[in-house]
C-alpha positions in Angstrom: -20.2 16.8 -7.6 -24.1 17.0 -8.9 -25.5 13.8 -9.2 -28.4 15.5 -10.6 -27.1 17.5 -14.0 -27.6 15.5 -17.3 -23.6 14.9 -17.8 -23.2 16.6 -21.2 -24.4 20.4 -20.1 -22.2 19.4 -16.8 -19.0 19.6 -19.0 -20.3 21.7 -21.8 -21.2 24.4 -19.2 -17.6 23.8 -16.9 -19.3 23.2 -14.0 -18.0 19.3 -13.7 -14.5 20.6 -13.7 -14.9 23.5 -11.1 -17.0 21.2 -9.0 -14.3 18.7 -9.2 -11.2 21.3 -8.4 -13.6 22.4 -5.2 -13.5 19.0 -4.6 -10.3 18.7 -4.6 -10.0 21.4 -2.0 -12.4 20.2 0.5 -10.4 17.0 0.4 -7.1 18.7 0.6 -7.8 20.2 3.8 -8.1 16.7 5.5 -4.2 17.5 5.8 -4.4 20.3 8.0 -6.0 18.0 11.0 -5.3 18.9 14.7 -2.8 15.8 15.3 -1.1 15.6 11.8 2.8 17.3 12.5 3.3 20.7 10.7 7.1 20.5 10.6 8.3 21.9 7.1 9.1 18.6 6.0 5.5 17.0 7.2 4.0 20.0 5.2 5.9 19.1 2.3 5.0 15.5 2.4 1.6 16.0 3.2 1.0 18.3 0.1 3.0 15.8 -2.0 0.8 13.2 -0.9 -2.4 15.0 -2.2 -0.5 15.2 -5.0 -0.1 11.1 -5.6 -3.7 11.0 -4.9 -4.9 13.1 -7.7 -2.8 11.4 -9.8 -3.9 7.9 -8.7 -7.3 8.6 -8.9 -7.0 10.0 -12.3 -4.8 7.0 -13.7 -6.4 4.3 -12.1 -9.9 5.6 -12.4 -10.2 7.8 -15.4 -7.8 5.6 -17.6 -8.3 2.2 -16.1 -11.8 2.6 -14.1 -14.1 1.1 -17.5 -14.2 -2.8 -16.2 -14.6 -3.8 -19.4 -11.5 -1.9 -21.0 -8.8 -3.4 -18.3 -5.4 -2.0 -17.8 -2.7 -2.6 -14.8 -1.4 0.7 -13.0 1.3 0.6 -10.3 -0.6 1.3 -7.0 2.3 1.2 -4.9 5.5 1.7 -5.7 8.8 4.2 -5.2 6.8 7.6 -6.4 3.1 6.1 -5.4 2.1 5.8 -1.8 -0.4 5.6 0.6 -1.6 3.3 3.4 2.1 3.0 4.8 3.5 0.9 2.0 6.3 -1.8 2.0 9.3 -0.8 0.9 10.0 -4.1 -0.4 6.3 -4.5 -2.3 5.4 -3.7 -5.8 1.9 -3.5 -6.1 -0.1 -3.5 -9.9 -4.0 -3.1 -9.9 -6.5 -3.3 -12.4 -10.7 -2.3 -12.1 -12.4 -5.5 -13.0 -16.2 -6.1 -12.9 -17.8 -9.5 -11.8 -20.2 -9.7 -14.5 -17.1 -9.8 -17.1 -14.3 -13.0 -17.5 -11.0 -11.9 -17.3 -7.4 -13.3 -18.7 -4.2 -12.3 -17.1 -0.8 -13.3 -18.6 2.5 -12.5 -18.2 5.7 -14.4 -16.8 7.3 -13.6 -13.0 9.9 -11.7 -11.9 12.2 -12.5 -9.4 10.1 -11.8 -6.5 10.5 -14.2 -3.7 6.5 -13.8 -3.2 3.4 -12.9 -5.3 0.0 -13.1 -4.8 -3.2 -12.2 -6.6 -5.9 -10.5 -4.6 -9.6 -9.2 -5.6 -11.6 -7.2 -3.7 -15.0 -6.3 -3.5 -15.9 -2.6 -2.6 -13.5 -0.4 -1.7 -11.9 2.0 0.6 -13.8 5.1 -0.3 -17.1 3.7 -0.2 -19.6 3.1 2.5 -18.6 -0.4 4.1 -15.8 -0.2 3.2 -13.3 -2.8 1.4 -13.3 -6.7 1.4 -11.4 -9.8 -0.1 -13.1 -11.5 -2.1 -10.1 -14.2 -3.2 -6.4 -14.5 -2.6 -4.2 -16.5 -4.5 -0.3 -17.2 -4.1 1.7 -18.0 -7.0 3.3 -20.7 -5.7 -0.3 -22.7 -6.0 -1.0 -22.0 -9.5 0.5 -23.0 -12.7 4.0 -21.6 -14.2 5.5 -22.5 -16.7 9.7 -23.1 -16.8 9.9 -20.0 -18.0 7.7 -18.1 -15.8 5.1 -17.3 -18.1 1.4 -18.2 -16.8 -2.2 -17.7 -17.4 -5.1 -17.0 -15.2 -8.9 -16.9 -15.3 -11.1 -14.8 -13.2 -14.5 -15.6 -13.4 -17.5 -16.4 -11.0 -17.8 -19.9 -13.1 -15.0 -22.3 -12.2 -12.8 -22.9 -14.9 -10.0 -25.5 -15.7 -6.5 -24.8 -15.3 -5.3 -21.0 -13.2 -8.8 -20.1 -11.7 -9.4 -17.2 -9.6 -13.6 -16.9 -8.6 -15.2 -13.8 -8.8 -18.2 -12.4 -7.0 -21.0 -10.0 -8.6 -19.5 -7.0 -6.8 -15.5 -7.6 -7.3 -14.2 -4.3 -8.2 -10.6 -4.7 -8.2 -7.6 -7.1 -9.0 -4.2 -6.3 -6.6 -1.2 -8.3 -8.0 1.8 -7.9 -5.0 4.9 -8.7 -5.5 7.3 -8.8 -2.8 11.5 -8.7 -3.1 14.5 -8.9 -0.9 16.5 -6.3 -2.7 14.1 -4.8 -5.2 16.1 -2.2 -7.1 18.5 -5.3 -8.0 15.5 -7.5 -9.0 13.0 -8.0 -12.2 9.6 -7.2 -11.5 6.6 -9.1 -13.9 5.2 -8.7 -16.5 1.4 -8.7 -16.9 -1.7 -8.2 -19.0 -5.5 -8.3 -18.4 -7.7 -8.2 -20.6 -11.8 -8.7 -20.7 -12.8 -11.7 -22.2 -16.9 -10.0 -22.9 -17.9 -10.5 -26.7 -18.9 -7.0 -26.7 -17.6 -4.4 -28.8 -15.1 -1.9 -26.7 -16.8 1.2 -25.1 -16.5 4.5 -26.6 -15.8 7.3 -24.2 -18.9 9.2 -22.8 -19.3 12.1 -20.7 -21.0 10.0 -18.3 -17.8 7.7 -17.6 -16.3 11.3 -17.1 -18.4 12.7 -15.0 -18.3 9.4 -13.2 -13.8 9.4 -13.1 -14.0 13.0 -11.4 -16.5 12.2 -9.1 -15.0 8.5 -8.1 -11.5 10.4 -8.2 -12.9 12.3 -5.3 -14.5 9.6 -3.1 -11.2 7.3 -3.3 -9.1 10.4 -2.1 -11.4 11.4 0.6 -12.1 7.8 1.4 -8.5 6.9 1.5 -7.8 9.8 3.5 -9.7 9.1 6.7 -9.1 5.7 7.5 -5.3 5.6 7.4 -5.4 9.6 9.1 -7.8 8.4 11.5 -5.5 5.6 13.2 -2.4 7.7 13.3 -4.4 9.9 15.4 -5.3 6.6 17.6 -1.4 6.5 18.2 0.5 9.6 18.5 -0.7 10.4 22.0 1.4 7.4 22.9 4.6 7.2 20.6 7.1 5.2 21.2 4.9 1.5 21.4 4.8 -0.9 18.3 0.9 -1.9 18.7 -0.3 -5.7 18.4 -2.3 -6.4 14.6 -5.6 -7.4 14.2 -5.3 -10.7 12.0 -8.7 -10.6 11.1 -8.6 -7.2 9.9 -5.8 -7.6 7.7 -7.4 -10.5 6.5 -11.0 -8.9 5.3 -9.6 -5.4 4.2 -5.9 -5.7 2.7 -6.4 -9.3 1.3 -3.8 -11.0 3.0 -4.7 -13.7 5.6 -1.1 -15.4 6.0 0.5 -11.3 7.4 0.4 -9.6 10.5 0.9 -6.1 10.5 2.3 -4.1 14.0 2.3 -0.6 13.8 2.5 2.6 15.8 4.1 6.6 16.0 7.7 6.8 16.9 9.1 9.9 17.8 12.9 10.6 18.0 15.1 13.9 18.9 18.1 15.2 17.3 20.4 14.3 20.1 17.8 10.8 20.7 17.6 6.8 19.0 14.8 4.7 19.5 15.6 0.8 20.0 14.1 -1.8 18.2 15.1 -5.3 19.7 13.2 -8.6 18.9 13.9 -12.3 18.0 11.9 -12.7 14.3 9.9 -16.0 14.8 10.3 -18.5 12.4 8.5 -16.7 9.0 8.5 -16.8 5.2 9.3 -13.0 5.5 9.5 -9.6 7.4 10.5 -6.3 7.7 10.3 -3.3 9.1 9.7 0.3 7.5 9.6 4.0 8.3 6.6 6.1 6.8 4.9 9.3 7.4 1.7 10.4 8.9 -0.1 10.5 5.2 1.1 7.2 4.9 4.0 7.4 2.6 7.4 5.0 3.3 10.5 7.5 3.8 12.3 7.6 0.5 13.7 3.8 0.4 15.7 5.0 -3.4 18.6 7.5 -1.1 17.8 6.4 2.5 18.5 3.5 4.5 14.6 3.2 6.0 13.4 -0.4 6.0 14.9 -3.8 6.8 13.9 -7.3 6.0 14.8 -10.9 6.8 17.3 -11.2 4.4 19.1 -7.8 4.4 18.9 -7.8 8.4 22.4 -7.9 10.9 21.3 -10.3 13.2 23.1 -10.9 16.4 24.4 -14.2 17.8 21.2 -15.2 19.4 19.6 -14.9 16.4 17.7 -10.9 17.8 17.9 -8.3 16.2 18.1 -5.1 16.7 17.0 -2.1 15.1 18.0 1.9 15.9 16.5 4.6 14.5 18.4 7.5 14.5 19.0 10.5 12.7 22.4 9.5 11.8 24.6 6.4 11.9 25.8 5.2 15.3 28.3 2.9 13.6 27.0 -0.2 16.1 28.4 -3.6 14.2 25.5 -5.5 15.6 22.4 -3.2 15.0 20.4 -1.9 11.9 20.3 1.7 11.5 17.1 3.6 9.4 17.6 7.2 8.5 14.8 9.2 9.6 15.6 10.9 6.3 15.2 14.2 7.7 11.7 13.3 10.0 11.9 13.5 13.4 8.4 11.4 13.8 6.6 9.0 11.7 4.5 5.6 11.2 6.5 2.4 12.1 5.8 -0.6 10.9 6.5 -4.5 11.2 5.2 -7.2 9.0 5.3 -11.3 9.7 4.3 -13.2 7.1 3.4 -17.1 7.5 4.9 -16.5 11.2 4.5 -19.8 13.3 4.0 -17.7 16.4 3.7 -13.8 17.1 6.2 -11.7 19.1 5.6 -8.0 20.1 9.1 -5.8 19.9 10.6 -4.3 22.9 11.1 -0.4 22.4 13.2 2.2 24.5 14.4 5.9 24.0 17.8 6.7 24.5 20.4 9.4 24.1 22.1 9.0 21.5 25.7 9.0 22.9 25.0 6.0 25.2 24.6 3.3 22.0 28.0 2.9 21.9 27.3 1.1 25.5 24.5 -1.0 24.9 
């Protein structure tokens, strides 16, 4: 979109909206790369993932983006994806600004884990994303009830105090549950504690959303696409995490991620095996290349520490199939349909790492493993 054009005649002429739609396009086509799968099911998640990304940008960023007018959006949750999400996670962000003071309120659910995370940047810009602080409830404040408070601000304050930086940009609340669809999920506020009247809508914030909107999607888009391509010339192999990484981008330095591209026939299931080390939590998830988790609401696609079958010396194992082999001491995930996808495997607070051990076999021969 044109920097350049004085943002009033941009939208009185149209040219902000068809600039943005062409946008839109040129973004879209980021789909259609060499390595992404063109199955009719792949096709149809792929366009339903630029879907979830125009709506994200324009809910997070054209109703939420103003700093100093707060609001919490889900970021990921059953009908928004991206970035291979947990099955298990609800995530609720918020655009915050270091020059303001923030307040959040509100009183857990029953999540067995949530943390507070701000970044600075973000993915769609130049350099990137970075963590800027990342708090667990458990060290904070709650009251009997559940209810809390928190300050963000760069000065250190008394009580719930989360420090800001001059270029935070974003507030990521995660909340992470054993069985989510049976469990509450919290209830928060934010609001900006500036002594300033509230902004009135300009055509500059506008012309600001649409062209944002745009630079998240494309943004978004290239790093997650970018390292499925890294592993779909080898599928099959559950790749060792960077720590670090998954430290400085996603905000959480206690998680490991390993991840990878499976790749399973009809008449095939891929085995999973591996002893979980001693951890607050894991699990393990199917997605698709555009980084979606397989519908977790009608499909059996994830499993975590507490809704794992574990065997007698204390492994488990996991089969991927495209139906169930009926195996009382393995974990079956429906490819719902896929025949390809992201894996991926979290430890949190792990005491030591261990790597999975992965084989292909025909499907008739589980009955004899």
């Amino acid at each position: 979109m044109d920097r350049s054009r004085d943002p009033i005649e941009y939208l009185r002429s149209g040219a902000a909206w068809s600039d943005y739609c062409d946008g839109l396009k040129e973004a879209g086509a980021d789909i259609f790369r060499e390595l992404a799968p063109k199955s009719p099911i792949d096709l149809a998640e792929g366009h339903r993932y630029l879907a979830r990304m125009v709506r994200f940008g324009l809910e997070h960023i054209m109703e939420g983006g103003d700093p100093r007018l707060p609001v919490f959006f889900p970021s990921l949750c059953e009908v928004q994806k991206s970035g291979w999400d947990n099955p298990d996670n609800h995530h609720t962000n918020a655009y915050i600004n270091g020059a303001h003071d923030y307040r959040v309120s509100g009183r857990r659910g029953g999540s067995h884990t949530m943390s507070f995370a701000v970044y600075a940047g973000s993915l769609g810009r130049e350099g990137g994303r970075r963590t800027v602080a990342y708090v667990k409830i458990d060290d904070l404040e709650v009251a009997p009830d559940g209810s809390f408070e928190i300050i963000l601000s760069q000065r250190e304050r008394p009580g719930n105090w989360i420090p800001l930086t001059d270029d935070a940009t974003t507030l990521m609340v995660r909340e992470i549950f054993w069985r989510k669809r049976e469990q509450e999920r919290a209830v928060l506020e934010i609001e900006c504690l500036s002594e300033e009247p509230p902004p009135e809508l300009t055509p500059d914030f506008v012309v600001n959303a649409l062209r944002r909107s745009l630079r998240f999607m494309r943004g978004s888009s290239k790093i997650f696409f970018d390292t499925v391509d890294e592993w779909i010339p080898t599928p099959n192999v559950i790749h060792a995490g960077d720590r670090e990484k998954a430290s400085s981008t996603l905000g959480i330095p206690d998680q490991l991620y390993k991840s990878g591209w499976w790749k399973c026939q009809p008449d095939q299931a891929v085995v999973v095996e591996v002893t979980p080390p001693e951890c607050r939590y894991w699990s393990f998830a199917l997605c698709d290349y555009w980084g979606g988790s397989f519908d977790y609401r009608y499909w059996k696609v994830h499993v975590n520490k507490e809704t794992a079958l574990y065997r007698p010396d204390a492994s488990v194992r996991i089969v991927v199939a495209h139906r169930d082999p009926g195996l009382v001491d393995a974990n079956w995930l429906d490819t719902a349909g896929h025949d390809q996808g992201v894996w991926n495997l979290r430890w949190m607070e792990a005491r030591e790492d261990r790597l999975p051990t992965v084989r292909v076999v025909e499907f008739a021969e589980l009955a004899g493993l």
